[in-house]
C-alpha positions, 0 to 999 in steps of 0.5 A, spaced: 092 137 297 098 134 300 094 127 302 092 125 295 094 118 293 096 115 286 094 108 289 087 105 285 081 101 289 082 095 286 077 088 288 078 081 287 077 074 289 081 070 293 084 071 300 092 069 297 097 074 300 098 078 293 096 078 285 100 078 280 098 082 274 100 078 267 099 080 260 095 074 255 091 074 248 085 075 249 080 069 247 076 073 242 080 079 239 087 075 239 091 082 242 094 083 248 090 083 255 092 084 262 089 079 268 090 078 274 093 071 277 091 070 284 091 064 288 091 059 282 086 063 278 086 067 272 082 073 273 079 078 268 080 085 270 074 090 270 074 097 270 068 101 273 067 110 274 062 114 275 064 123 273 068 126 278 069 121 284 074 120 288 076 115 294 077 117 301 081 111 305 083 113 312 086 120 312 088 118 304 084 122 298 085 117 292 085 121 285 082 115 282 077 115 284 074 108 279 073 101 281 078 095 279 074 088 279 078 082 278 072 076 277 074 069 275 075 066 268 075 059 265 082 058 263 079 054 257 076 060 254 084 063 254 086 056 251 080 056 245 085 060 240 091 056 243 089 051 242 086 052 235 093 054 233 098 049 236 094 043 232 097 045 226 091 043 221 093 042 215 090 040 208 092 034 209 091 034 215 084 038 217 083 035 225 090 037 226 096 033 230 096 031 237 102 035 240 104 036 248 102 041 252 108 045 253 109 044 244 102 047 244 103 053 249 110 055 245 109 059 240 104 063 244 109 064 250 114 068 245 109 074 246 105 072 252 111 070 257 105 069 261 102 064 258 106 058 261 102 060 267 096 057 265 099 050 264 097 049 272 090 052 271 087 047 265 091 041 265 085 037 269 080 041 264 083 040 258 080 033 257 073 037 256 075 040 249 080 036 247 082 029 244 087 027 250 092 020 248 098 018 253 104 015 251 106 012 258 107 018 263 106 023 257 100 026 255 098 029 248 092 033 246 089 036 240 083 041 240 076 037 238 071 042 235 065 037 237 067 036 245 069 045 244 062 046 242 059 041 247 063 045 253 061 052 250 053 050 250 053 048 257 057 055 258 050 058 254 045 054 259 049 056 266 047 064 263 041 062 261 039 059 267 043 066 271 039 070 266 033 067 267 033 067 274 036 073 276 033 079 272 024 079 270 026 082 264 029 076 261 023 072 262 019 075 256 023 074 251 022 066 251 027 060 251 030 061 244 031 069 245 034 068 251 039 063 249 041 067 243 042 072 247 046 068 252 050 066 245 052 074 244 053 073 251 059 070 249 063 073 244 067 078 249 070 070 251 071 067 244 072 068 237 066 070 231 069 063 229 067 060 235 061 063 235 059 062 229 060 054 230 056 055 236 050 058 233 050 053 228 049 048 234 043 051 236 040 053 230 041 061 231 041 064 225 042 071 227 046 075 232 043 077 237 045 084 239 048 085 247 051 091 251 059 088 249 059 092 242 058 098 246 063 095 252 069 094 247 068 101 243 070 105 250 075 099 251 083 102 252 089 098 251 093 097 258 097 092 256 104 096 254 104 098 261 104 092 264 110 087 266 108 080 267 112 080 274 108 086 276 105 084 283 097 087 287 099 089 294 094 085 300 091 091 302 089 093 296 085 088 294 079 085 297 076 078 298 070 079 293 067 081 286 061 081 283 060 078 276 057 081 271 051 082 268 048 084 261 043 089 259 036 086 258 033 087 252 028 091 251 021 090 251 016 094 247 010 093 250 006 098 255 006 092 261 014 093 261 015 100 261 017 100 269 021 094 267 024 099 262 025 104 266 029 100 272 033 096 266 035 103 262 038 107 269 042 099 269 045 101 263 046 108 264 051 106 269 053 100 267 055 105 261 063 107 265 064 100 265 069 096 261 075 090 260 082 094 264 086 093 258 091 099 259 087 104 263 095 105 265 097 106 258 102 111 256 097 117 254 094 116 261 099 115 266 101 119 271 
């Protein structure tokens, strides 16, 4: 067919005229991950295709025919392990040293060119997980493991409260199983350390499993293929996307059988989805 297009559907937030796809560490595995910048937001790229699709756009049958979704992150979880580095704990000196920010970013900038995009997008938040001094017109910060775990359990109350009120399923678990679930909820946006910081805040002393190990075992590496000054046309990207939502965890009693039901069709196609990262990569590319 002469009319098949190598062009993908993607979606994201924002009404900006362009995206600009942009390589970052990835706030829980430390490797390379690829994002979408658009009007002054950080944007995770998502990655969603039922078998044997395609997508007809005008007289234009489009090859691929999965969904790209682009949905706002907090730049802060990006910063989490920045941060962490660029303190220079030592020994002698465990709660590290105050540095600026542009110090700070350097030694990640090395590999992540990027990385100097995100000093617009999270110098007013820095304050919410660091220890902030000024020194006339300049601002020094050092991460604060306290003020960071007090971010990342307000993080866990905001899922919980989505969680809670967005699927029935949820409701039986109980208040302490919902947020240890929204816990785990966290680990595709922080480290284990982290995570392990933040149990320990709420008394959780096991790991709730969610959806998240299955996600990363589909996951392929897209990053290699993307240039940081790569940019998204407008027309191809639309003006919204929706956020995620996990897997409810199962509930084993006959009252909850049709609840079963509905949540096992929601993961089955749920299963296809999963982060961007290099979907475009060498073995794959056309």
């Amino acid at each position: 067919m002469s009319n098949v297009s190598k062009e993908r559907v993607f979606i994201g937030y924002g009404s900006g005229p362009q995206g600009k796809l942009v390589r970052l560490p990835d706030p829980a595995s430390g490797g390379a991950s690829s994002y979408l910048l658009r009007d002054g937001r950080i944007q995770e790229i998502n990655w969603f295709k039922h078998r044997l699709t395609s997508w007809f756009v005008g007289n234009v049958v489009i090859e691929d025919g999965g969904v790209y979704l682009a949905t706002p992150v907090d730049p802060l979880f990006l910063m989490l392990s920045i941060l962490e580095q660029g303190r220079n704990a030592t020994a002698e000196k465990p709660l590290g040293q105050f540095c600026p920010l542009e110090d700070i970013l350097q030694a990640t900038q090395a590999n992540y060119p990027a990385v100097e995009l995100l000093k617009d997008t999270v110098t007013d938040s820095l304050p919410l997980v660091c220890q902030v001094k000024g020194i006339g017109s300049d601002n020094y910060y050092r991460l604060d493991d306290e003020r960071a775990v007090a971010w990342l359990a307000c993080k866990v109350e905001q899922i919980m409260e989505s969680l809670l009120n967005g699927e029935p399923a949820f409701a039986g678990m109980g208040k302490a199983g919902v947020r240890a679930y929204a816990v785990q909820f966290l680990s595709e946006w922080v480290s284990e350390q982290w995570l392990e910081r933040l149990r320990a805040a709420f008394g959780i002393t096991q790991p709730t499993p969610t959806h998240t190990s299955q996600k990363a075992a589909s996951t392929s590496k897209w990053c290699a293929a993307v240039e940081d000054d790569e940019s998204i046309a407008s027309q191809t990207i639309a003006d919204s996307a929706p956020a995620k939502r996990p897997a409810a965890v199962q509930k084993n009693t006959p009252a909850d059988k049709a609840r079963q039901t509905k949540m096992a069709k929601l993961a089955k196609d749920a299963k296809g989805m999963s982060k961007m990262n290099s979907f475009f990569d060498s073995s794959r590319a056309r």
